[in-house]
N, C-alpha and C positions, 0 to 999 in steps of 0.2 A: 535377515529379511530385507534391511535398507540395502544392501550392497545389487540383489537382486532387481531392486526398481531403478540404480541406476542402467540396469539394461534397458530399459522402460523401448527407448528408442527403434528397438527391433523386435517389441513384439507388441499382441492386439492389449487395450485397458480393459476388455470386457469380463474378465476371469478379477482380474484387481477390483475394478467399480463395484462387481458384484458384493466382494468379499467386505467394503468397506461400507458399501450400503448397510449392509445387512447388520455389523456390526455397531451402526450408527441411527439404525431405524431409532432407537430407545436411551439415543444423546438426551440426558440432562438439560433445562432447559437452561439456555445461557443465560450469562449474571453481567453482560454487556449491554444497562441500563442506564439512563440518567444523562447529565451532563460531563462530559469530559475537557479537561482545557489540553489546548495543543501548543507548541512552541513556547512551555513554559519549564524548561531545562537553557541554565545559563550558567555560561564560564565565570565564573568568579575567584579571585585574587586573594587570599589573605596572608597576610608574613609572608610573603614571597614563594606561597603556593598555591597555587592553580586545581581548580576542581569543578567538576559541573555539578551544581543543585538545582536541587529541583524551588520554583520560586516557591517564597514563603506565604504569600496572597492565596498563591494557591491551593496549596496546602491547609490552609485556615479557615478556607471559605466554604461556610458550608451549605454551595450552590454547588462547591465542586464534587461529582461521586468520584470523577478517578484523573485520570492522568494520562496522555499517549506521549509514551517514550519509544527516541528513534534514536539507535544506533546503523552507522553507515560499516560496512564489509568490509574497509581497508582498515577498520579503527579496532575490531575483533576480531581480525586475522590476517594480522600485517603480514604474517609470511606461512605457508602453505603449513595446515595442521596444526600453527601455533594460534594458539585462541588468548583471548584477552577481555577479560569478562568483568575486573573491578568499575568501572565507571558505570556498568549497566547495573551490579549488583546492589553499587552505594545509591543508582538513582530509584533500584526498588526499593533499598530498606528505608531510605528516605520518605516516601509512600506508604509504608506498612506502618512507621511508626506515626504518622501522619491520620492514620486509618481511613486510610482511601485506597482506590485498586487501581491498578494500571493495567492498560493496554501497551505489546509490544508489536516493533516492524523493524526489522534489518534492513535498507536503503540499497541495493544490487546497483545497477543500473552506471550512472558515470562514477559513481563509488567504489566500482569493483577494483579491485589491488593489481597494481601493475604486474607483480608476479601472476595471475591467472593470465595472462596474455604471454606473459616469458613461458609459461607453460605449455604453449601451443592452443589458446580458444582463439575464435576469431572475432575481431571487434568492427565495430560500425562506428563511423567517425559520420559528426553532425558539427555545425554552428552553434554555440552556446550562445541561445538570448535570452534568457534571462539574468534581469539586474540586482547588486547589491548581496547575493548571493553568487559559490559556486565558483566555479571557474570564472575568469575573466570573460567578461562581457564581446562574443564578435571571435573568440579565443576554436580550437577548433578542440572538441571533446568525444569520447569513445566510449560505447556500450558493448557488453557479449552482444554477441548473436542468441537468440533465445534458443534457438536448438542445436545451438554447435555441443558438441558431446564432452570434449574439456569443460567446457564451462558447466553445462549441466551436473557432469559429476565432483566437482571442485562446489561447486552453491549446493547441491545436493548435501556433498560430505556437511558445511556447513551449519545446514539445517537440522542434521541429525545430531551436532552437538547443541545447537542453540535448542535443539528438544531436550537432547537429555538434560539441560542447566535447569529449563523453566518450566516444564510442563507441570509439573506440581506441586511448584510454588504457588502457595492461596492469595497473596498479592496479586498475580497477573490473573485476567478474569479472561484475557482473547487475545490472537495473534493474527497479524496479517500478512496475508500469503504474499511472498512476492517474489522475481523472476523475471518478469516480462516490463520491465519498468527504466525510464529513463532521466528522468531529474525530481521525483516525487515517489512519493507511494500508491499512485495510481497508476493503474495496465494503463501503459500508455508507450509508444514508438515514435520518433523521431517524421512527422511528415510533412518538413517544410517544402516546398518547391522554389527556389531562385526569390523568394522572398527579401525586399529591402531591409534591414535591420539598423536598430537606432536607439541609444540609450541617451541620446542629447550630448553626447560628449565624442563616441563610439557608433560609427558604421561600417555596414557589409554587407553581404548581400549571401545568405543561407544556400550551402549548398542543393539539390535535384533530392531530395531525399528519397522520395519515390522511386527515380529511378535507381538509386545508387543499392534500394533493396532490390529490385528487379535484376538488378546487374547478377547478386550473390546469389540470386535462386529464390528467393522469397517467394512461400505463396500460404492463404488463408490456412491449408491444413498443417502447415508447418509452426504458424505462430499457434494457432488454437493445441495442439498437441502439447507442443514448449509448456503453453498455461495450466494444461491438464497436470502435466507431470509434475511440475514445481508444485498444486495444488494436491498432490497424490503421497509425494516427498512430505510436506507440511502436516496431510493426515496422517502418517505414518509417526512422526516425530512429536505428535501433539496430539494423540487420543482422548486426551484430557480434558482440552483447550475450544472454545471457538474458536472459530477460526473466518478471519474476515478476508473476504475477496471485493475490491477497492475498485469499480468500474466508472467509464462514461460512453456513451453511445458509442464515441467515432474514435477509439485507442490506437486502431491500427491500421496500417496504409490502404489505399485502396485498388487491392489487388486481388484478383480471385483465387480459386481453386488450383487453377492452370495457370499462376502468375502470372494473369491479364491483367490491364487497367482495368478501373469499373469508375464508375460514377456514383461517386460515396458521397455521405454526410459531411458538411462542410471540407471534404475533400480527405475523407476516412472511410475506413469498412468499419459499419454497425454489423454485419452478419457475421464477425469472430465474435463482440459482443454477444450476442442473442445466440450462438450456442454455447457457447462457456457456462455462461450462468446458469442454465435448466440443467446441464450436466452435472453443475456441480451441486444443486438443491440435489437433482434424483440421488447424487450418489453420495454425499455426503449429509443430506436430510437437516434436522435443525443443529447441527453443528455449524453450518457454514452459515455468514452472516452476509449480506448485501450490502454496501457502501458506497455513498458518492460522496467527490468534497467540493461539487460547485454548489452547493445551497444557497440561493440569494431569496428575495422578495419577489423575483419573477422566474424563475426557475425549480422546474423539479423533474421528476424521471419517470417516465408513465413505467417503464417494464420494473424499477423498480419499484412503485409501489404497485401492480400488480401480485407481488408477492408475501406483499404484507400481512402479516397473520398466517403465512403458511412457514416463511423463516423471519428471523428479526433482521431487522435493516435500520441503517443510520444515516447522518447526512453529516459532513462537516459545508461551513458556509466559506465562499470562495475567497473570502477574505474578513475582516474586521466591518461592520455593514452598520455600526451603529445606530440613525434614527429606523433604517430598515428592518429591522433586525426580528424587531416583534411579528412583520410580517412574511420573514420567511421560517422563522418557527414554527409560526402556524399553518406555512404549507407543510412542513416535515410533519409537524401531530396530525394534519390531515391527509397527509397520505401514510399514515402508520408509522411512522418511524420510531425504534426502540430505542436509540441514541444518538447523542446530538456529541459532537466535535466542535468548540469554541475556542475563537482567539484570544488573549488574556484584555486584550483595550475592549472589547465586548462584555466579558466578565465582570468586568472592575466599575464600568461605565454606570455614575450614579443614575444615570436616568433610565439604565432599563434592569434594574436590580425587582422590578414588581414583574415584571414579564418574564424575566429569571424564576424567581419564586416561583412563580402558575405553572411554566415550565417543567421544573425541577418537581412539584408536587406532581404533576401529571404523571409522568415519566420514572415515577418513586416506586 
């Protein structure tokens, strides 16, 4: 049946949407609740070996319910069909015996393995600015094309083993769709324009990114489709599983239907957002989960808490927000949110360990 959706490309979803609707009207309600810590898997050294755990803070605290583990695409499948699964294995059983649950997401995006480019996909080359992470700072870096057809069926194949590894493993409680991604696990595209860059040490100036899609054919129904499919792949492989789709208003360039320019949100298209998401409520119903990770004290997401109470939705906070922090939690519990993504300096931070608490009981 997977082999079949990676034709997806050439024929209509409404025969599929229906089939998984339908099958998904009567999802289980998801167990993707509470407080999760994030960036809390470190390399660690012992007798002269190397291995990543999961922190021990973590693990012990019991503010934390789970765990979001990220493994990157070059690092479980360094070379085409060969999969590589112990780091991700030791950093659930680490979890399990912990008795916490984890969340997973595989990292596509400038992670993707040089061999799917030897393969013939086609990649989109951007400016890398962001610092202390990643490639070099100013350095120039490459994503798939979301719907070049290599790439879709090479991330496709992918998926359908990372389903068959984890789908029913009872440690993992949700998985997040991804595809359309480029230095995060958030839908998100490359849309600098001739932008100055500057890490205080390191300048340059960000390639046209806008136009450089416009150049390749880019337009609104090609990225929203790419989303769909990757999200269709993910049901397929993960019947089991929630399954989280990771948005922000303005993810993708601002370009129309007819690969015009338009006049977007801070210089993005929100209208690939605002249909992706109601498609994928109708068609995946409470399986699919809602996700944003800029949550601060002054920010939150009107269309996603619109939906609150009808699927479960989360927030990670955009960063580490320490004396703020109480206050943008309490925008997430008020505008419904089912779970909360935290950094571990927030976690640990004695002074907001009672607002943790309130939290954590809330959200229990």
């Amino acid at each position: 049946m997977f082999r079949k959706l990676i034709g997806y490309a050439s024929m209509t979803m409404a025969g599929l949407a229906l089939s998984l609707s339908t099958a998904r009207a009567s999802f289980p309600v998801p167990s993707v609740h509470g407080i999760f810590a994030i960036n809390a898997v470190h390399l660690q050294t012992s007798h002269g070996i190397s291995t990543y755990q999961v922190d021990s803070s973590m693990l012990t605290n019991p503010l934390v319910d789970g765990i979001q583990l990220r493994v990157f695409w070059s690092d479980v499948e360094p070379s085409d069909g060969v999969f590589a699964w112990t780091t991700l294995d030791n950093e659930i059983a680490q979890v399990k015996a912990a008795g916490k649950v984890a969340t997973l997401r595989i990292m596509p995006g400038y992670s993707a393995p040089s061999w799917v480019y030897q393969e013939g996909a086609q990649g989109f080359n951007f400016i890398w600015n962001s610092n202390g992470w990643g490639p070099p700072f100013c350095s120039v870096a490459t994503i798939p094309v979301p719907w070049d057809p290599v790439y879709q069926a090479k991330y496709g194949a992918l998926i359908e083993a990372f389903g068959a590894r984890y789908n029913s493993n009872p440690t993992v409680v949700g998985v997040k769709i991804s595809g359309v991604n480029t230095d995060s696990e958030e839908t998100h595209l490359p849309l600098q324009v001739n932008v100055p860059l500057s890490n205080g040490t390191t300048g340059c100036t960000s390639n046209n990114d806008v136009a450089n899609w416009q150049a390749i054919g880019y337009t609104r129904t090609l990225a929203i489709n790419a989303w769909e499919y990757f999200g269709q792949v993910f049901a397929q492989a993960f019947p089991s599983q929630p399954l989280i789709g990771v948005f922000q208003p303005g993810g993708f360039p601002p370009i129309d239907n007819n690969g015009n320019l338009i006049t977007g949100y801070n210089g993005a298209d929100t209208i690939a957002t605002e249909t992706i998401v109601p498609y994928e409520v109708s068609t995946l119903a409470s399986q699919f989960l809602l996700q944003n990770d800029a949550l601060s004290k002054s920010w939150n997401w009107q269309l996603q808490a619109s939906y609150a109470g009808q699927i479960d939705t989360g927030y990670q906070t955009i960063n580490a927000l320490g004396s703020t922090l109480p206050t943008a939690l309490n925008n997430a519990i008020g505008a419904g949110g089912d779970f909360l993504e935290l950094y571990e300096g927030d976690i640990t931070n004695p002074s907001l360990q009672s607002t943790l608490t309130s939290v954590h009981n809330t959200l229990g």
